[in-house]
C-alpha positions in Angstrom: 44.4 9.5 -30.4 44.3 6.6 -33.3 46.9 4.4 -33.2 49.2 2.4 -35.4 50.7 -0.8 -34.0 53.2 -3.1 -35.9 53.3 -6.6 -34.3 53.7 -10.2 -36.0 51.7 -12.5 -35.1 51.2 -16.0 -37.2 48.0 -16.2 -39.6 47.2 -12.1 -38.8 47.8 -8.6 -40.8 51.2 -7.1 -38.8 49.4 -3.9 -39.0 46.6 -3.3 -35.7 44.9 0.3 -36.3 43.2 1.5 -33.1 40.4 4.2 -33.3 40.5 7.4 -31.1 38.3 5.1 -28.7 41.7 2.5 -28.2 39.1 0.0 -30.4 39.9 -2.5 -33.2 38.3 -2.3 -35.8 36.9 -5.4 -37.2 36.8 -4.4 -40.9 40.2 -1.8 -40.6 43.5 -3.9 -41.7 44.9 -0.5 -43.0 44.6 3.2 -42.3 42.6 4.9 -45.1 45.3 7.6 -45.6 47.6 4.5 -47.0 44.7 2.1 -48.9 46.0 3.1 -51.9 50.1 3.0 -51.3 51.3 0.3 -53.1 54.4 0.4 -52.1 53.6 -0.4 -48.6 50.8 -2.7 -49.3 53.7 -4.7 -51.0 56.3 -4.4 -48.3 53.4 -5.8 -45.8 52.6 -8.5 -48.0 56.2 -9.6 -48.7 56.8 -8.7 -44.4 53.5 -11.0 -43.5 54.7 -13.6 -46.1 57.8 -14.1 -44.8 57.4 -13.9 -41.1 54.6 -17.3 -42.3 57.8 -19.1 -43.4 59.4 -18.5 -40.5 57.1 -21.3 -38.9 56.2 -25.5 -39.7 52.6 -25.8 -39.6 51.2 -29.1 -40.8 48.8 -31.7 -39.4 51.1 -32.6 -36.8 53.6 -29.9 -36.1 52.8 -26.3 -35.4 57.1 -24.8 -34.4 59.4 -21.9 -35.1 61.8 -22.8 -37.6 63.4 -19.6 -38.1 65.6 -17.6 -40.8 68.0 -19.7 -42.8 70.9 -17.3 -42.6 71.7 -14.1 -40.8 71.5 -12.2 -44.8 67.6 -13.6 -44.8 67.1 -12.5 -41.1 68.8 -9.0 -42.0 66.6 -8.2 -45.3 63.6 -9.0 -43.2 64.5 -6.5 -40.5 65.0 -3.6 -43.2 62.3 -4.3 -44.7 60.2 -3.7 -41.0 62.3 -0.9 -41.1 61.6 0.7 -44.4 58.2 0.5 -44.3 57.7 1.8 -40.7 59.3 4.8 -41.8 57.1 5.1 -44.9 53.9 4.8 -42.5 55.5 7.8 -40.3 56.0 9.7 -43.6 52.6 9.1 -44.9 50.5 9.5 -41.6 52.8 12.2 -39.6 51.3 13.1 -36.5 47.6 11.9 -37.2 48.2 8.4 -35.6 50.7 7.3 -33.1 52.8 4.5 -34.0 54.0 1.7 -32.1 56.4 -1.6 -32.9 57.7 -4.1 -31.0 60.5 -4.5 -33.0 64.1 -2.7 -33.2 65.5 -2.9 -36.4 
């Protein structure tokens, strides 16, 4: 069964799509049924884009910094949640879907 996995991870795509073989594909940062979904292409860009801000990386310094205020840390958590549900709407049972995050 292909598989949809949701995970942050700094300087990556959150979305990992697995074929029926448990492989990555190396050219696959989105499932084909949502290339053209602009709605979640948007909510992943604003989700990866944010999650980048999250962190200090310069020269010297490489560190977690964190959300600024418990409103900022709240948005980002319904927007995880808003656009996992829109995946499980698009795909239904074609892929299973996996995050590692309860929001």
């Amino acid at each position: 069964m292909r598989r949809i996995k949701f995970m942050l991870d700094y300087g990556t795509y959150p979305l990992w799509v697995y074929n029926e073989e448990g492989k990555l594909p190396t050219n696959c940062l989105i499932p084909t049924e949502l290339v053209g979904d602009l709605e979640i292409i948007e909510l992943m860009k604003e989700i990866n884009e944010t999650y980048i801000g999250l962190f200090v990386n310069d020269a010297t310094v490489f560190e977690y910094k964190g959300f600024a205020t418990k409103k900022e840390e709240s948005n980002f958590g319904q927007k995880i949640k808003r656009v996992m549900d829109l995946i499980k709407q698009r795909v239904g049972d074609s892929y299973v879907i996996e995050t590692l995050y309860d929001y």
